[in-house]
C-alpha beads as a LAMMPS data file, in Angstrom:
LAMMPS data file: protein, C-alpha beads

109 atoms
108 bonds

1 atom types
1 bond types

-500.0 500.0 xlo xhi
-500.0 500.0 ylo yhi
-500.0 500.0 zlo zhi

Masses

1 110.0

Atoms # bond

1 1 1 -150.425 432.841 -185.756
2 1 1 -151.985 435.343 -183.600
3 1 1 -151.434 434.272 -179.658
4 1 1 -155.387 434.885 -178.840
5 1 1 -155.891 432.549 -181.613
6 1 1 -153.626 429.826 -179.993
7 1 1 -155.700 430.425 -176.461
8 1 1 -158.850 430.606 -178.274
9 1 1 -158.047 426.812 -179.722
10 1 1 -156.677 425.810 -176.680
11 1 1 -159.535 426.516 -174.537
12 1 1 -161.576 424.873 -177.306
13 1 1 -159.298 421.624 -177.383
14 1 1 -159.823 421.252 -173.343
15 1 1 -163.485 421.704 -173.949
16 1 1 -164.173 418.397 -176.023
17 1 1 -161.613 416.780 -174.010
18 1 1 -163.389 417.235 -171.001
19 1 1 -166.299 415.745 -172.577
20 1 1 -164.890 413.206 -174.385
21 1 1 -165.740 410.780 -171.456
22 1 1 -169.598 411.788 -171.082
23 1 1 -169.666 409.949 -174.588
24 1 1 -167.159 407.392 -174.669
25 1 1 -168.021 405.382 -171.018
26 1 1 -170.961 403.394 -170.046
27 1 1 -174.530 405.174 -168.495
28 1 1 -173.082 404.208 -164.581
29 1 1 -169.820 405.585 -165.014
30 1 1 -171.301 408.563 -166.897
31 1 1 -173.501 409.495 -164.126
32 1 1 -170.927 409.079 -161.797
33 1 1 -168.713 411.851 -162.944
34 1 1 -172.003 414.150 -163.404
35 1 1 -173.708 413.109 -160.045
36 1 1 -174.727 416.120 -157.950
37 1 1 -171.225 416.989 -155.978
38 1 1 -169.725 414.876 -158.418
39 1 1 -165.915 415.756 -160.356
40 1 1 -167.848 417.613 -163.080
41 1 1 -169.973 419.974 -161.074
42 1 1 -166.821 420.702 -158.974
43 1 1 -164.924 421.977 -161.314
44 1 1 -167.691 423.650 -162.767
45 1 1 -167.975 425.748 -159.355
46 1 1 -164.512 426.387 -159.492
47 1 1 -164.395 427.591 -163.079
48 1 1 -167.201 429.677 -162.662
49 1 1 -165.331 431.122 -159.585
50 1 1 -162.289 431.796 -161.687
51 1 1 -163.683 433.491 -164.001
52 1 1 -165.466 435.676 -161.951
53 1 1 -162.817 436.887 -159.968
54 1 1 -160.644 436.993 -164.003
55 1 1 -163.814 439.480 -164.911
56 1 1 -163.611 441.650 -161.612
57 1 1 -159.881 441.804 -162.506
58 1 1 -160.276 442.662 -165.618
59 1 1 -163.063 445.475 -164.895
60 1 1 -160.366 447.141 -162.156
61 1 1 -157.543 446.987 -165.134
62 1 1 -160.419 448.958 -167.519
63 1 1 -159.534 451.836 -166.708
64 1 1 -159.587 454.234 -169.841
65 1 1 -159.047 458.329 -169.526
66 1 1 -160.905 459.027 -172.471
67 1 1 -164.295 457.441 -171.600
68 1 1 -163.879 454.648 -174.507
69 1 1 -166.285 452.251 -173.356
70 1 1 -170.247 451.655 -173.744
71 1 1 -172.012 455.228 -172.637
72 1 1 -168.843 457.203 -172.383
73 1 1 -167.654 455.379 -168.927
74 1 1 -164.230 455.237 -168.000
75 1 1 -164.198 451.752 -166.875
76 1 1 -165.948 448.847 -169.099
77 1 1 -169.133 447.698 -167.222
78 1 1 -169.644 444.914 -169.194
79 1 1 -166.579 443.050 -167.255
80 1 1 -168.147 443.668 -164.042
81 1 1 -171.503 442.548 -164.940
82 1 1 -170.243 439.355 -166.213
83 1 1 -167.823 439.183 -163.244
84 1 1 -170.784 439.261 -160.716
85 1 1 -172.578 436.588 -163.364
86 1 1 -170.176 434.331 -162.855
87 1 1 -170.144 434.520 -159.294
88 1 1 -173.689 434.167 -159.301
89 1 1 -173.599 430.370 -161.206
90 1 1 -170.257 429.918 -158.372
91 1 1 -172.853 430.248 -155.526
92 1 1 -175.725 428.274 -157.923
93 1 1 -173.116 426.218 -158.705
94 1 1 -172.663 424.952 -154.723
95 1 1 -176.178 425.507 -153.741
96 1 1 -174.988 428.677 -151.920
97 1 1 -173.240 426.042 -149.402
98 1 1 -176.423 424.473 -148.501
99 1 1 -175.001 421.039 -149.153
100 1 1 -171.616 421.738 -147.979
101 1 1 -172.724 423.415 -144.302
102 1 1 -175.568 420.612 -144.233
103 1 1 -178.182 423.991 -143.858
104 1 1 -182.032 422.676 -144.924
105 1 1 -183.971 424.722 -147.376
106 1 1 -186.950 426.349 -145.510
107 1 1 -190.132 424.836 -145.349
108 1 1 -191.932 428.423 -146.879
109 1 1 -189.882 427.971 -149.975

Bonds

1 1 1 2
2 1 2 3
3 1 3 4
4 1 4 5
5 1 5 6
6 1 6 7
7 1 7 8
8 1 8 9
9 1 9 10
10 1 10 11
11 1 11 12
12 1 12 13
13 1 13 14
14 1 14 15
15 1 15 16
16 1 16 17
17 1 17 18
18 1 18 19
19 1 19 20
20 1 20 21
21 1 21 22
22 1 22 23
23 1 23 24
24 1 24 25
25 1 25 26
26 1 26 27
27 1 27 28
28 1 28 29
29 1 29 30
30 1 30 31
31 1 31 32
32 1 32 33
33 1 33 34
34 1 34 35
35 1 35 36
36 1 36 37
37 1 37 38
38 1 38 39
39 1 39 40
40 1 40 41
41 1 41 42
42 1 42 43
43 1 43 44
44 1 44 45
45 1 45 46
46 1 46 47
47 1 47 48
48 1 48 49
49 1 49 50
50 1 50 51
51 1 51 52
52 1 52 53
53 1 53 54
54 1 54 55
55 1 55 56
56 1 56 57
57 1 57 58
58 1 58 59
59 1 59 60
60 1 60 61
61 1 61 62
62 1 62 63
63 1 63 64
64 1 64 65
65 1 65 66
66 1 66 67
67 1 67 68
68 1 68 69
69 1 69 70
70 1 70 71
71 1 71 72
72 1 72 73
73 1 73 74
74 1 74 75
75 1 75 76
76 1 76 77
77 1 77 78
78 1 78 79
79 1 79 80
80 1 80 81
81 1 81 82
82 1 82 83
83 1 83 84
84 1 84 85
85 1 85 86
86 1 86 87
87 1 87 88
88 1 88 89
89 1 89 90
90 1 90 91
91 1 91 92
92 1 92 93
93 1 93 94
94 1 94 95
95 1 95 96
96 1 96 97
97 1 97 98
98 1 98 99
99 1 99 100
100 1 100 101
101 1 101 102
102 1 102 103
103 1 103 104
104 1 104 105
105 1 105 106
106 1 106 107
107 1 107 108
108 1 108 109
């Protein structure tokens, strides 16, 4: 069996695992786990995180002398653009630290 194939059905195993308690407690404990700052949208913030910084990685390690990628670049683009993505839903993620540095959202907005 291929190795990406084993990740691949890994990742997907973790996946339903994770939500395997959304559907198997009661409505209280449910929204206890998904509760803003709860467990759940912690580690979402982190995962997104992760993978951001894996797709920034990844983008650096691009590098191709022959200009393989999308529009004849030597690095792949698309990496960095979801890299950035992903840090994007990070800071979402946390409110941008609102919450965390206790800063109030302007009146104007």
């Amino acid at each position: 069996m291929n190795k990406n194939y084993v990740y691949m059905i890994i990742i997907i195993l973790l996946m339903i695992i994770s939500y395997l308690p959304l559907f198997t407690l009661n409505d209280e404990e449910s929204w206890n786990l998904t509760k803003e700052d709860g467990i759940y949208e912690n580690f979402t913030a982190i995962f997104y995180l992760l993978s951001g910084i894996l797709m920034l990685f990844s983008f650096v390690r691009s590098k191709s002398e022959e200009g393989g990628y999308f529009l004849k670049t030597n690095r792949n683009y698309f990496f960095l653009l979801l890299g950035l993505l992903f840090l994007f839903f990070c800071g979402e993620e946390i409110s941008w630290g609102q919450r965390i540095l206790d800063i109030k959202t302007p009146e104007i907005l």
